[in-house]
mmCIF file of the N, C-alpha and C atoms, coordinates in Angstrom:
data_MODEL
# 
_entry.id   MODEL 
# 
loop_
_atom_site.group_PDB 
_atom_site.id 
_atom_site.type_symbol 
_atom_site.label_atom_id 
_atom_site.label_alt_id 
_atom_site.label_comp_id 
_atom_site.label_asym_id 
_atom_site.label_entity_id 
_atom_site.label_seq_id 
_atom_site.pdbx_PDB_ins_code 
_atom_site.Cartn_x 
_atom_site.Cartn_y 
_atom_site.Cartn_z 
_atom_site.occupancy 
_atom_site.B_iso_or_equiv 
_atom_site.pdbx_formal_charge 
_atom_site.auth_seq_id 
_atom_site.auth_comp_id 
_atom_site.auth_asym_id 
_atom_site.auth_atom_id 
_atom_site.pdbx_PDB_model_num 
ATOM 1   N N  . UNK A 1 1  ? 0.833   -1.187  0.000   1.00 0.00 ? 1  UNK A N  1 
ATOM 2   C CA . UNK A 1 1  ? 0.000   0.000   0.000   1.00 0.00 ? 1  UNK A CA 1 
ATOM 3   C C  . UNK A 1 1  ? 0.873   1.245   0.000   1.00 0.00 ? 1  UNK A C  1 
ATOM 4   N N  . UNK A 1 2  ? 0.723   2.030   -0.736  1.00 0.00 ? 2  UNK A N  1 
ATOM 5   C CA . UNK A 1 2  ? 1.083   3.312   -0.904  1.00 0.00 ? 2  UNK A CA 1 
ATOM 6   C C  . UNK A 1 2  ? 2.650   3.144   -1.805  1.00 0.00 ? 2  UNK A C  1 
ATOM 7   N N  . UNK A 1 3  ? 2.934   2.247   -2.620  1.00 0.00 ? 3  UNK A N  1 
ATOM 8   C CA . UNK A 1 3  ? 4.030   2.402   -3.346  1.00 0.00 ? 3  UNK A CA 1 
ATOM 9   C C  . UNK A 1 3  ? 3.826   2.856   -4.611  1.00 0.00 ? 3  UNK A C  1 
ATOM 10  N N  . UNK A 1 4  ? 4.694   3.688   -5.013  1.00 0.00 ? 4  UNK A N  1 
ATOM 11  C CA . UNK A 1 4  ? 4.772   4.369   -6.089  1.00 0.00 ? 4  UNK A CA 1 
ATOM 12  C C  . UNK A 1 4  ? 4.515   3.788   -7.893  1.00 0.00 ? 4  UNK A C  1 
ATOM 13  N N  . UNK A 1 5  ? 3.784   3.416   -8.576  1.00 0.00 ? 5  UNK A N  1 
ATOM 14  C CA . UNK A 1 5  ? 3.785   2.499   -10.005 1.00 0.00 ? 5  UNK A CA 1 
ATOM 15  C C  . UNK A 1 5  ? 4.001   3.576   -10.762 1.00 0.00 ? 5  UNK A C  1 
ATOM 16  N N  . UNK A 1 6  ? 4.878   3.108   -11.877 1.00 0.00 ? 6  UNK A N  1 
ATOM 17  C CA . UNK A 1 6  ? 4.918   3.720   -13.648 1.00 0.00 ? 6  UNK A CA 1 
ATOM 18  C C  . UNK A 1 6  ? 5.079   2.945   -13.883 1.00 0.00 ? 6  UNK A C  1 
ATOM 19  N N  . UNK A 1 7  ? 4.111   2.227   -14.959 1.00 0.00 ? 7  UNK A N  1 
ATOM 20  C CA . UNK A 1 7  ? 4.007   1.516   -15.478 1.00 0.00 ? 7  UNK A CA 1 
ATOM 21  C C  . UNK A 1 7  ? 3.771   1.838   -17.303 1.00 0.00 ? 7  UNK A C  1 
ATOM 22  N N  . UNK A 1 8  ? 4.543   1.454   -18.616 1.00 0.00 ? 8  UNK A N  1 
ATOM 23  C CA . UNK A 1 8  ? 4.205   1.767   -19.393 1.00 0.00 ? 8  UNK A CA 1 
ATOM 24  C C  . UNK A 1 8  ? 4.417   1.196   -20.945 1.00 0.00 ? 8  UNK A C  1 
ATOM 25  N N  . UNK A 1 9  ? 3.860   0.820   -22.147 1.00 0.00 ? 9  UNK A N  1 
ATOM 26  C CA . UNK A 1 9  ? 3.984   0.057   -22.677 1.00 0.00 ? 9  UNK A CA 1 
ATOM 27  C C  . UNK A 1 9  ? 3.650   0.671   -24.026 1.00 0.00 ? 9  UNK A C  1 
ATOM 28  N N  . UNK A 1 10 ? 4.934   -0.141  -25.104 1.00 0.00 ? 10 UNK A N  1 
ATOM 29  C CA . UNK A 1 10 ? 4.703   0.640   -26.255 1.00 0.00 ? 10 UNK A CA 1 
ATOM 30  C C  . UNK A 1 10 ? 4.872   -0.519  -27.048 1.00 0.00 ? 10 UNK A C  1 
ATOM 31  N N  . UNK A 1 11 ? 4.046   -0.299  -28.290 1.00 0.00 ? 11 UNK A N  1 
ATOM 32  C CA . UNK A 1 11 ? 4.120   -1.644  -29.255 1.00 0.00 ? 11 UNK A CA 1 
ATOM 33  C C  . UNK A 1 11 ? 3.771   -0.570  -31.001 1.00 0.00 ? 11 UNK A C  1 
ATOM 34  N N  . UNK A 1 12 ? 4.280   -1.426  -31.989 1.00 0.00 ? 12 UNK A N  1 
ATOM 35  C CA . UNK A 1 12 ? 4.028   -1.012  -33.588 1.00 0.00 ? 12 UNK A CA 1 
ATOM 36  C C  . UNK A 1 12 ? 2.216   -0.977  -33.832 1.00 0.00 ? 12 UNK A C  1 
ATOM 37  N N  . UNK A 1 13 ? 1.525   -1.672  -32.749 1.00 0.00 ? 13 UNK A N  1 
ATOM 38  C CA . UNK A 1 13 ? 0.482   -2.680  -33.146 1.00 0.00 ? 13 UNK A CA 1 
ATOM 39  C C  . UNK A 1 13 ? -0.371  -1.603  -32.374 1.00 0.00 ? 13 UNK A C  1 
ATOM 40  N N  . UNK A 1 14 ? -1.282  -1.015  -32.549 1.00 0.00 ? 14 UNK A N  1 
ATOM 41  C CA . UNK A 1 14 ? -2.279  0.501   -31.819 1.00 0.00 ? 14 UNK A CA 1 
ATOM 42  C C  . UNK A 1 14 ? -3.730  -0.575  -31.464 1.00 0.00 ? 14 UNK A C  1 
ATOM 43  N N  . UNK A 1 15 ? -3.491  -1.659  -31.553 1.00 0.00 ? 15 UNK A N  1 
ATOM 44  C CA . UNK A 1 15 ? -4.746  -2.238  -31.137 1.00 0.00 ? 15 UNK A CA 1 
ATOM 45  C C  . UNK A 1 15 ? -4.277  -3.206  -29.517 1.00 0.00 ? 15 UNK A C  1 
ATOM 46  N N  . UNK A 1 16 ? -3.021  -2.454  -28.676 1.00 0.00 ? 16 UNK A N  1 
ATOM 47  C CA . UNK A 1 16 ? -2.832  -3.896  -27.494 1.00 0.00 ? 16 UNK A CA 1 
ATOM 48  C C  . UNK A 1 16 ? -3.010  -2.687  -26.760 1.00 0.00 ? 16 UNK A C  1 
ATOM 49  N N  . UNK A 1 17 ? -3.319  -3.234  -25.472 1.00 0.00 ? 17 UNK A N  1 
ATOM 50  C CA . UNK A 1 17 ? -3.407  -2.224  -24.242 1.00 0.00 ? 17 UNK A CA 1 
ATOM 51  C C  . UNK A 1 17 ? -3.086  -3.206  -23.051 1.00 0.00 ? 17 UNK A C  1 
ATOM 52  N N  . UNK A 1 18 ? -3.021  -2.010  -21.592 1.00 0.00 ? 18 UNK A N  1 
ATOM 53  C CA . UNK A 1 18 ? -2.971  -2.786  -20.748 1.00 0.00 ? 18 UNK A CA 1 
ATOM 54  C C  . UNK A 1 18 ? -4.048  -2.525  -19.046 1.00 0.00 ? 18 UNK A C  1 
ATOM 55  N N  . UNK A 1 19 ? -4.154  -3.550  -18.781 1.00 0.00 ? 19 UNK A N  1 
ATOM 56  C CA . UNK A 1 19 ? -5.201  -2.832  -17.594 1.00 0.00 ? 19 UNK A CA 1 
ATOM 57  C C  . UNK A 1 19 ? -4.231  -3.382  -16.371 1.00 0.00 ? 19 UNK A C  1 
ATOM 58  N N  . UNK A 1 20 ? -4.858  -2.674  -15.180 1.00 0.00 ? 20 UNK A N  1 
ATOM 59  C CA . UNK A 1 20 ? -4.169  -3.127  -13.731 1.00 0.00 ? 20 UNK A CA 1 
ATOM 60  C C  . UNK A 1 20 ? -5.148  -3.006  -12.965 1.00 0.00 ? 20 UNK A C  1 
ATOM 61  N N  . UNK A 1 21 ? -4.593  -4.839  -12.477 1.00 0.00 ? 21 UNK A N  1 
ATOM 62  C CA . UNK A 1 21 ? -6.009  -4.989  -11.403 1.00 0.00 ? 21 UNK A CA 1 
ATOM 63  C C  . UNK A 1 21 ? -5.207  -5.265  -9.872  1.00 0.00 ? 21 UNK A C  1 
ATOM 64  N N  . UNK A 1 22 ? -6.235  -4.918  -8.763  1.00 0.00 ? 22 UNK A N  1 
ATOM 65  C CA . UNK A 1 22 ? -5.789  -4.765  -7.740  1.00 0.00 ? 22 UNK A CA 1 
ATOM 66  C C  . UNK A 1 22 ? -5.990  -6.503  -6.947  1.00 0.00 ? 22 UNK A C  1 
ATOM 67  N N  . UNK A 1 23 ? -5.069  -6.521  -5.940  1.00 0.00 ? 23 UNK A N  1 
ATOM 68  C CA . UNK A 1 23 ? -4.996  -7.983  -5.652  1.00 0.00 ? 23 UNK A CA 1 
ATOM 69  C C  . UNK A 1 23 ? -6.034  -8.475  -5.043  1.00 0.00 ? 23 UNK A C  1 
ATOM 70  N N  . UNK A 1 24 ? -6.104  -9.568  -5.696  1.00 0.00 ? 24 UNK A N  1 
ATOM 71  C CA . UNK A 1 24 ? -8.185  -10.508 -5.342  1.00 0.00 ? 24 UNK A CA 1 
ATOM 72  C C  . UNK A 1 24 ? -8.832  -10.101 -6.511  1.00 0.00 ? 24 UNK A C  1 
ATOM 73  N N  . UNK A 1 25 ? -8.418  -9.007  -7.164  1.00 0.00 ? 25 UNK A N  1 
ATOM 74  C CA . UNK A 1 25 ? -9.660  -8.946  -8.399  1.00 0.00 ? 25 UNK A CA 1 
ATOM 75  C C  . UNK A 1 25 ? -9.084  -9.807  -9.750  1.00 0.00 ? 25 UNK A C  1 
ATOM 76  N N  . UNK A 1 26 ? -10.507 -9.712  -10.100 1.00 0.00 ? 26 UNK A N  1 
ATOM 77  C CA . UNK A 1 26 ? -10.537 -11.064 -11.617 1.00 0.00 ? 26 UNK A CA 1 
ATOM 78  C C  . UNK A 1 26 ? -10.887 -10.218 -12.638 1.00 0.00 ? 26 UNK A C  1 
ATOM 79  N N  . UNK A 1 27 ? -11.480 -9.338  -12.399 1.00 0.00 ? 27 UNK A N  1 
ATOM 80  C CA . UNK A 1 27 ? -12.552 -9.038  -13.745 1.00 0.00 ? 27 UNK A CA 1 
ATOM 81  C C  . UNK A 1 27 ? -12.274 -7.086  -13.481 1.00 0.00 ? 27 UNK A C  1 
ATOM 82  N N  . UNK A 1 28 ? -12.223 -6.462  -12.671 1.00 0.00 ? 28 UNK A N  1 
ATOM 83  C CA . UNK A 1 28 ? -12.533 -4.856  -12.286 1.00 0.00 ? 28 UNK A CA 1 
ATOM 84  C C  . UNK A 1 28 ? -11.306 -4.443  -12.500 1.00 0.00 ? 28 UNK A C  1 
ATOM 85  N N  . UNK A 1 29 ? -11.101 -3.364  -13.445 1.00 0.00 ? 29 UNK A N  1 
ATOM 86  C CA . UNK A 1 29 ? -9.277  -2.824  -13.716 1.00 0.00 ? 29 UNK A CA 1 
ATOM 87  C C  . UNK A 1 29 ? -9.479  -1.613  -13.175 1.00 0.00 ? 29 UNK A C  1 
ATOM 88  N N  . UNK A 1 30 ? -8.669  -1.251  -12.222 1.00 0.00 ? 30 UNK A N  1 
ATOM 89  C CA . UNK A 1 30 ? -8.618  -0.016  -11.946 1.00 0.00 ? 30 UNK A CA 1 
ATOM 90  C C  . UNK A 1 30 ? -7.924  1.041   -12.690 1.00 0.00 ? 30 UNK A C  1 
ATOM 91  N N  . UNK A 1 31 ? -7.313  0.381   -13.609 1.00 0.00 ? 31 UNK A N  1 
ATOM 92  C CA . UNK A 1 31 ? -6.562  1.173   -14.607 1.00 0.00 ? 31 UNK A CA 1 
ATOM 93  C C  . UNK A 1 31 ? -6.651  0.784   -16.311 1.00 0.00 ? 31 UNK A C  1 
ATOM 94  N N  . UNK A 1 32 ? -8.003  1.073   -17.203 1.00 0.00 ? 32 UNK A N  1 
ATOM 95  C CA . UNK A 1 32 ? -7.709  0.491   -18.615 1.00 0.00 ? 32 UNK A CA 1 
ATOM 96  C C  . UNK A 1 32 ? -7.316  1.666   -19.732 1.00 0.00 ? 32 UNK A C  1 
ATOM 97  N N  . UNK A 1 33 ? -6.341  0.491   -20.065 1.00 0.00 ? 33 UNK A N  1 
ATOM 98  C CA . UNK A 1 33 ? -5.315  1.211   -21.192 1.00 0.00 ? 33 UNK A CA 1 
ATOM 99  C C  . UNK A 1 33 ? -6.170  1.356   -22.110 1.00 0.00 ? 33 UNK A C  1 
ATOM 100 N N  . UNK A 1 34 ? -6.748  1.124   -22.380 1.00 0.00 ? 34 UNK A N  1 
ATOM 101 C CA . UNK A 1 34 ? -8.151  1.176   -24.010 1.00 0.00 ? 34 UNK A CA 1 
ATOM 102 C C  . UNK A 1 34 ? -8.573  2.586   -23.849 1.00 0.00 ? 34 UNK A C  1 
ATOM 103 N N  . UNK A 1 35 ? -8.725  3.043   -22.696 1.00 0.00 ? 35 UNK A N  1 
ATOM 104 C CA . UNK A 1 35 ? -9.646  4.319   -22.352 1.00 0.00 ? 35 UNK A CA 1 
ATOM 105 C C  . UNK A 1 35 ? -8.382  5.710   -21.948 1.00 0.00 ? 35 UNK A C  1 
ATOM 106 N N  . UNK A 1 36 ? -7.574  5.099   -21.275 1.00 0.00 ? 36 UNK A N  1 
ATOM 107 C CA . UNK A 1 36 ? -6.179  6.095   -20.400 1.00 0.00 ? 36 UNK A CA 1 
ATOM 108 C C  . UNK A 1 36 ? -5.328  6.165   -21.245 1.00 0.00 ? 36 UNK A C  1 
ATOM 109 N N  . UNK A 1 37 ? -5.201  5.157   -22.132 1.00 0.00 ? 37 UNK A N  1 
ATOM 110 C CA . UNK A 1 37 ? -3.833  5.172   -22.745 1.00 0.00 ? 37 UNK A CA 1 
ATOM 111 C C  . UNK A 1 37 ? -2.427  4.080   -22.323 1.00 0.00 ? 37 UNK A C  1 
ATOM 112 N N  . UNK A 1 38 ? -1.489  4.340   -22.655 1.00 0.00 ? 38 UNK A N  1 
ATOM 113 C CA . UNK A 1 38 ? -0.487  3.369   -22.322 1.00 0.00 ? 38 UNK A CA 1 
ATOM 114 C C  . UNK A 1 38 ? 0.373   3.337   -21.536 1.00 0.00 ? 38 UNK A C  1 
ATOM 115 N N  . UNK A 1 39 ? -0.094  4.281   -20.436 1.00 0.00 ? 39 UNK A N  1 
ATOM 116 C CA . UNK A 1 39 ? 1.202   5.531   -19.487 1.00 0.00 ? 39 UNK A CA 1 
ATOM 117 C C  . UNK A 1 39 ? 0.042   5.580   -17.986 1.00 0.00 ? 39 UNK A C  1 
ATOM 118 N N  . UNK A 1 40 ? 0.957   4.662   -17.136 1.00 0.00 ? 40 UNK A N  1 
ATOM 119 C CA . UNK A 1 40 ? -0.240  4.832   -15.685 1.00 0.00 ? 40 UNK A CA 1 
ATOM 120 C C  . UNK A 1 40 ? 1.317   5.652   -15.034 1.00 0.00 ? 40 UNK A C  1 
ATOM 121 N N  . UNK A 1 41 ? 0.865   6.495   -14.117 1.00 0.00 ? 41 UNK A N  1 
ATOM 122 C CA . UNK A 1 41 ? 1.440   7.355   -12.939 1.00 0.00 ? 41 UNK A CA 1 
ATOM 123 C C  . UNK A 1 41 ? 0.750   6.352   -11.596 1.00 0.00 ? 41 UNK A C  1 
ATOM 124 N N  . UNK A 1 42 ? 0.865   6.117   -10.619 1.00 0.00 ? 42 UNK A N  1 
ATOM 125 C CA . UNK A 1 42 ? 0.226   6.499   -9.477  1.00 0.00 ? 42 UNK A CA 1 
ATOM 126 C C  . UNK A 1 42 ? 0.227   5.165   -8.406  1.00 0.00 ? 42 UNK A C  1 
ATOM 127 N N  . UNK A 1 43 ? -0.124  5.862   -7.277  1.00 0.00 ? 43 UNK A N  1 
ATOM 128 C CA . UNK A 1 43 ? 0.409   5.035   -5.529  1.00 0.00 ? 43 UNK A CA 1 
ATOM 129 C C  . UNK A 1 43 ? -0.894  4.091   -5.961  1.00 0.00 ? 43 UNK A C  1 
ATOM 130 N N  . UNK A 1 44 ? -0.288  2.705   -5.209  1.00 0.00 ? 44 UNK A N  1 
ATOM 131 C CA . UNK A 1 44 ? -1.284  1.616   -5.038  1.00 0.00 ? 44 UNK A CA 1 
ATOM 132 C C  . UNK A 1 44 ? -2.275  2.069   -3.695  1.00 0.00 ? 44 UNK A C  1 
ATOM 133 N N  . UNK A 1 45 ? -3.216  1.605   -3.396  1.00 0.00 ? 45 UNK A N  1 
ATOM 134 C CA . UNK A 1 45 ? -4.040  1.587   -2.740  1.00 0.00 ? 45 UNK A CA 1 
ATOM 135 C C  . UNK A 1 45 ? -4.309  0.522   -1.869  1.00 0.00 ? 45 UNK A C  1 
ATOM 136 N N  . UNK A 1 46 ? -3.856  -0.733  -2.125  1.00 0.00 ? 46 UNK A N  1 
ATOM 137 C CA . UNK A 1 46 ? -4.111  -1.822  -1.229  1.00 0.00 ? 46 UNK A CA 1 
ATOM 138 C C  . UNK A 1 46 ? -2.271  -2.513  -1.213  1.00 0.00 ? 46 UNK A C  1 
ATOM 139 N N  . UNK A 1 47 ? -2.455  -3.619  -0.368  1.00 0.00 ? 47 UNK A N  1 
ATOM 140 C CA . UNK A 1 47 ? -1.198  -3.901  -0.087  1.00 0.00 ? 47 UNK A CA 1 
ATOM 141 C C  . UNK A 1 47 ? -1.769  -5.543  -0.949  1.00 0.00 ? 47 UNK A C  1 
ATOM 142 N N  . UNK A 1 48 ? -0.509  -6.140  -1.558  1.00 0.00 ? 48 UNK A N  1 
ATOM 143 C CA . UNK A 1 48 ? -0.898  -7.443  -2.186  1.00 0.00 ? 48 UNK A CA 1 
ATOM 144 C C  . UNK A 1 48 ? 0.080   -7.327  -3.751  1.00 0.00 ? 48 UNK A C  1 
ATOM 145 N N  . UNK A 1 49 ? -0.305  -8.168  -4.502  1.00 0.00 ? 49 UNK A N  1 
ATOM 146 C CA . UNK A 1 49 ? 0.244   -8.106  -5.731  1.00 0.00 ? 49 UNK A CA 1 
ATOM 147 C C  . UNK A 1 49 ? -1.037  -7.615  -6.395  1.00 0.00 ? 49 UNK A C  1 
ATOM 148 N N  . UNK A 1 50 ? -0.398  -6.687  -7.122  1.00 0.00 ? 50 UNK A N  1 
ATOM 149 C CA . UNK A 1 50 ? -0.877  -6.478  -8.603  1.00 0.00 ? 50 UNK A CA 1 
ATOM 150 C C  . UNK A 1 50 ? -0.976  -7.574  -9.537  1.00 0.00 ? 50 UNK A C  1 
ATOM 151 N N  . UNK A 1 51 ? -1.894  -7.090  -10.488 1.00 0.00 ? 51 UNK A N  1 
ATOM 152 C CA . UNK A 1 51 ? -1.882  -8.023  -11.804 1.00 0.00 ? 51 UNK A CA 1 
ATOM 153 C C  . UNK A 1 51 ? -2.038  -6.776  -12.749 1.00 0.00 ? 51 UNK A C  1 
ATOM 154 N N  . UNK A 1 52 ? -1.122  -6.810  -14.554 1.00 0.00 ? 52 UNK A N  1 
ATOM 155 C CA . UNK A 1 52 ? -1.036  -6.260  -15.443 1.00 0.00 ? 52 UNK A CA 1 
ATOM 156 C C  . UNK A 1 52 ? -1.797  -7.326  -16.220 1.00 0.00 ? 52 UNK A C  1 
ATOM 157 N N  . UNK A 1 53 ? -2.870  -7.009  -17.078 1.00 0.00 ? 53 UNK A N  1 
ATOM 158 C CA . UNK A 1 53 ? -3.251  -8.141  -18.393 1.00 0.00 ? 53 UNK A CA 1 
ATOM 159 C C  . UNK A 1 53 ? -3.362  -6.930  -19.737 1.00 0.00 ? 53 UNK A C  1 
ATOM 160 N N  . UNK A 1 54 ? -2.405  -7.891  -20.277 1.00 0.00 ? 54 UNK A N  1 
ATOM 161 C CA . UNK A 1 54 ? -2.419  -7.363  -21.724 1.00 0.00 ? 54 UNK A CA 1 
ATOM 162 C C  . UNK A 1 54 ? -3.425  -7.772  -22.596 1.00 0.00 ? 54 UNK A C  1 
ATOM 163 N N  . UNK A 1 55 ? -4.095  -6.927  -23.606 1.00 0.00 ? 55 UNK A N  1 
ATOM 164 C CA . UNK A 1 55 ? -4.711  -7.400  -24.622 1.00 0.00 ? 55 UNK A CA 1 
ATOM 165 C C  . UNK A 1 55 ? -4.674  -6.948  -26.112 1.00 0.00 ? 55 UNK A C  1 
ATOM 166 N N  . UNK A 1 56 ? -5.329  -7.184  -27.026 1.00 0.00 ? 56 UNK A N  1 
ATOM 167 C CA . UNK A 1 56 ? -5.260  -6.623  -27.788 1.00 0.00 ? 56 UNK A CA 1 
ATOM 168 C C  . UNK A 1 56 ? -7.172  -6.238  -28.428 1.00 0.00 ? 56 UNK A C  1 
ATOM 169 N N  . UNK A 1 57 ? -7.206  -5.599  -28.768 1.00 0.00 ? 57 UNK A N  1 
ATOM 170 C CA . UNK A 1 57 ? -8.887  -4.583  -28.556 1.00 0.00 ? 57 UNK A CA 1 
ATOM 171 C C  . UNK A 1 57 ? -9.489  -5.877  -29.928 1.00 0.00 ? 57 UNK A C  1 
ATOM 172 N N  . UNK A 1 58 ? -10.528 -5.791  -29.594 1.00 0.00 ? 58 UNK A N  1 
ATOM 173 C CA . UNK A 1 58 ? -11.645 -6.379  -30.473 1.00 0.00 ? 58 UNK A CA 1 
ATOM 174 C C  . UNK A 1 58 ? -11.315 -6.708  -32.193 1.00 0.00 ? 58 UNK A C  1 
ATOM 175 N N  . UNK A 1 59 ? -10.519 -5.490  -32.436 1.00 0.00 ? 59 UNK A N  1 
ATOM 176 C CA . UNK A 1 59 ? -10.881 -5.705  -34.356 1.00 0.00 ? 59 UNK A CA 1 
ATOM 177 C C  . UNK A 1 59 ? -9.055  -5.516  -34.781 1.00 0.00 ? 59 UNK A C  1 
ATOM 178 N N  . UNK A 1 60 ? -8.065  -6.210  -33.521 1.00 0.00 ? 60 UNK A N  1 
ATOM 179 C CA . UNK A 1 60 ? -6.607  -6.613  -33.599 1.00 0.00 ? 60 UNK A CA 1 
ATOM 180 C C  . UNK A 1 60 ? -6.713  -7.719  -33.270 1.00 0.00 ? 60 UNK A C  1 
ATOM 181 N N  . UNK A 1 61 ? -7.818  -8.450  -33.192 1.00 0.00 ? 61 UNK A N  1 
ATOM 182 C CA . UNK A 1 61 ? -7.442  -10.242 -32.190 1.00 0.00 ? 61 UNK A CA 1 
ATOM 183 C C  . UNK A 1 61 ? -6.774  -11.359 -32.871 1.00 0.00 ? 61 UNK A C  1 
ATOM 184 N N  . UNK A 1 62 ? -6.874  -10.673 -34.203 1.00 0.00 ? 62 UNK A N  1 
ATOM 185 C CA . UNK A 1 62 ? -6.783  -11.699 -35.334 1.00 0.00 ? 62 UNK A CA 1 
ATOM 186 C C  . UNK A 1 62 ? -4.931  -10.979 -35.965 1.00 0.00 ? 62 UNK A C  1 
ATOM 187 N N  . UNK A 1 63 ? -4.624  -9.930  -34.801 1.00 0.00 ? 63 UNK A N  1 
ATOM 188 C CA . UNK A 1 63 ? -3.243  -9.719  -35.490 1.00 0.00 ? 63 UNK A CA 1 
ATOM 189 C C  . UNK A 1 63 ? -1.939  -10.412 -34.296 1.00 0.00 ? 63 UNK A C  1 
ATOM 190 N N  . UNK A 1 64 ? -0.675  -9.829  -34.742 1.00 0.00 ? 64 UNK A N  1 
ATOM 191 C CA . UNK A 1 64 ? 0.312   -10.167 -33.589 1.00 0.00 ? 64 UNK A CA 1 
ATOM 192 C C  . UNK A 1 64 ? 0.771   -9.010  -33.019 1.00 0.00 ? 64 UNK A C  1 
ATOM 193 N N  . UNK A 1 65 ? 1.571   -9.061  -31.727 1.00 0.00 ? 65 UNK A N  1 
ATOM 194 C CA . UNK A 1 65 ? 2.040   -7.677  -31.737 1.00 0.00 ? 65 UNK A CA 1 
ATOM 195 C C  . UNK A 1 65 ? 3.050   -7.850  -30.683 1.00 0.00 ? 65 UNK A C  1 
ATOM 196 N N  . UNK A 1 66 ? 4.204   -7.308  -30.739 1.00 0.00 ? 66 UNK A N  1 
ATOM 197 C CA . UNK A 1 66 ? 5.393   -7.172  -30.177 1.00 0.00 ? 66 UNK A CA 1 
ATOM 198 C C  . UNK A 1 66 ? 5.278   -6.175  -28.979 1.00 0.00 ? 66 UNK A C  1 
ATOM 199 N N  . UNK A 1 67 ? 5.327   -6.025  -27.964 1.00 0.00 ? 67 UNK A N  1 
ATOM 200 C CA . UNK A 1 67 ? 5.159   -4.976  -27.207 1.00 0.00 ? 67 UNK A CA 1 
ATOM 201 C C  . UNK A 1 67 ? 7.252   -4.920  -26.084 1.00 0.00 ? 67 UNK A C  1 
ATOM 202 N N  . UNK A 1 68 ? 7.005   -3.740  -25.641 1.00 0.00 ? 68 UNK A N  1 
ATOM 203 C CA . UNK A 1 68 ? 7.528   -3.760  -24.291 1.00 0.00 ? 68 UNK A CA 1 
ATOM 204 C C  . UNK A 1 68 ? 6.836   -2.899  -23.057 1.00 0.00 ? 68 UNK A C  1 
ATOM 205 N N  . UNK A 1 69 ? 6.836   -3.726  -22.261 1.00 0.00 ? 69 UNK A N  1 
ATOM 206 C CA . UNK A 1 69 ? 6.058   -3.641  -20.998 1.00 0.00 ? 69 UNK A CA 1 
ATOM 207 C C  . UNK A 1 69 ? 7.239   -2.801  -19.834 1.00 0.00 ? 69 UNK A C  1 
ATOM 208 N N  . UNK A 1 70 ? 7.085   -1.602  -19.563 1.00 0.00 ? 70 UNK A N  1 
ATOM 209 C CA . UNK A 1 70 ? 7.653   -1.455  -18.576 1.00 0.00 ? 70 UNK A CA 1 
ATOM 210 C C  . UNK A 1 70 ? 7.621   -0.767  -17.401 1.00 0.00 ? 70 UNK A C  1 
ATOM 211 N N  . UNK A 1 71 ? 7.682   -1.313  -16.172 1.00 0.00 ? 71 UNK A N  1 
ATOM 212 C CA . UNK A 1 71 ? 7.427   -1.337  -14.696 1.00 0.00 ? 71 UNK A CA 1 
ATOM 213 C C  . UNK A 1 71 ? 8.459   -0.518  -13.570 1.00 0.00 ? 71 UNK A C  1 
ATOM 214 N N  . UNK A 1 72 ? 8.155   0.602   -13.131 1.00 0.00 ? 72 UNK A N  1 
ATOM 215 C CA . UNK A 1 72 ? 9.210   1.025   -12.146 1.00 0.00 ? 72 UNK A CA 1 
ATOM 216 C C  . UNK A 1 72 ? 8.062   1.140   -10.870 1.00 0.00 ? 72 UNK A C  1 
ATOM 217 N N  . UNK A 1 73 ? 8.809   0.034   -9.483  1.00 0.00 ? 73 UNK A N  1 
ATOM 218 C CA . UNK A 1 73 ? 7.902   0.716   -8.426  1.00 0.00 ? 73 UNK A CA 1 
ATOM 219 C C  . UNK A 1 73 ? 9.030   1.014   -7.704  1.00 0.00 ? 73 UNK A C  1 
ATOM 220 N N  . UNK A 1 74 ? 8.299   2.073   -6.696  1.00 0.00 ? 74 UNK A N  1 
ATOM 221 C CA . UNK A 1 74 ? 9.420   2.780   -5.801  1.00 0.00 ? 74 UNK A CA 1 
ATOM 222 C C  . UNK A 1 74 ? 8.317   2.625   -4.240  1.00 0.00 ? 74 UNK A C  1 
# 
């Protein structure tokens, strides 16, 4: 709880994103890349692991895509 995330991810492919869910959740992102973009700032809220799930949006499912994913917590 209260550690610092940048989290951020760039790919050739404009159809992958990423969401972040808080620990125990399955389904609720507190953070989606589809809507925010590919660039999260900000302090966690609960203590636990995170989860990042990548995807790629509805009308890319059928492509590939190279990404890099990258994570600084403080």
């Amino acid at each position: 709880e209260g550690q610092y995330l940048n989290i951020s991810m760039a790919s050739q492919n404009g159809g992958i994103y990423f969401n972040i869910m808080e620990p125990g959740e399955k389904y609720v992102a507190i953070y989606n890349g589809s809507i925010n973009g590919n660039q999260f700032e900000g302090k966690t809220a609960k203590s636990g692991d995170y989860r990042i799930r990548v995807y790629l949006m509805k009308g890319a499912q059928n492509t590939t895509a190279n990404y890099r994913l990258e994570m600084i917590v403080d």
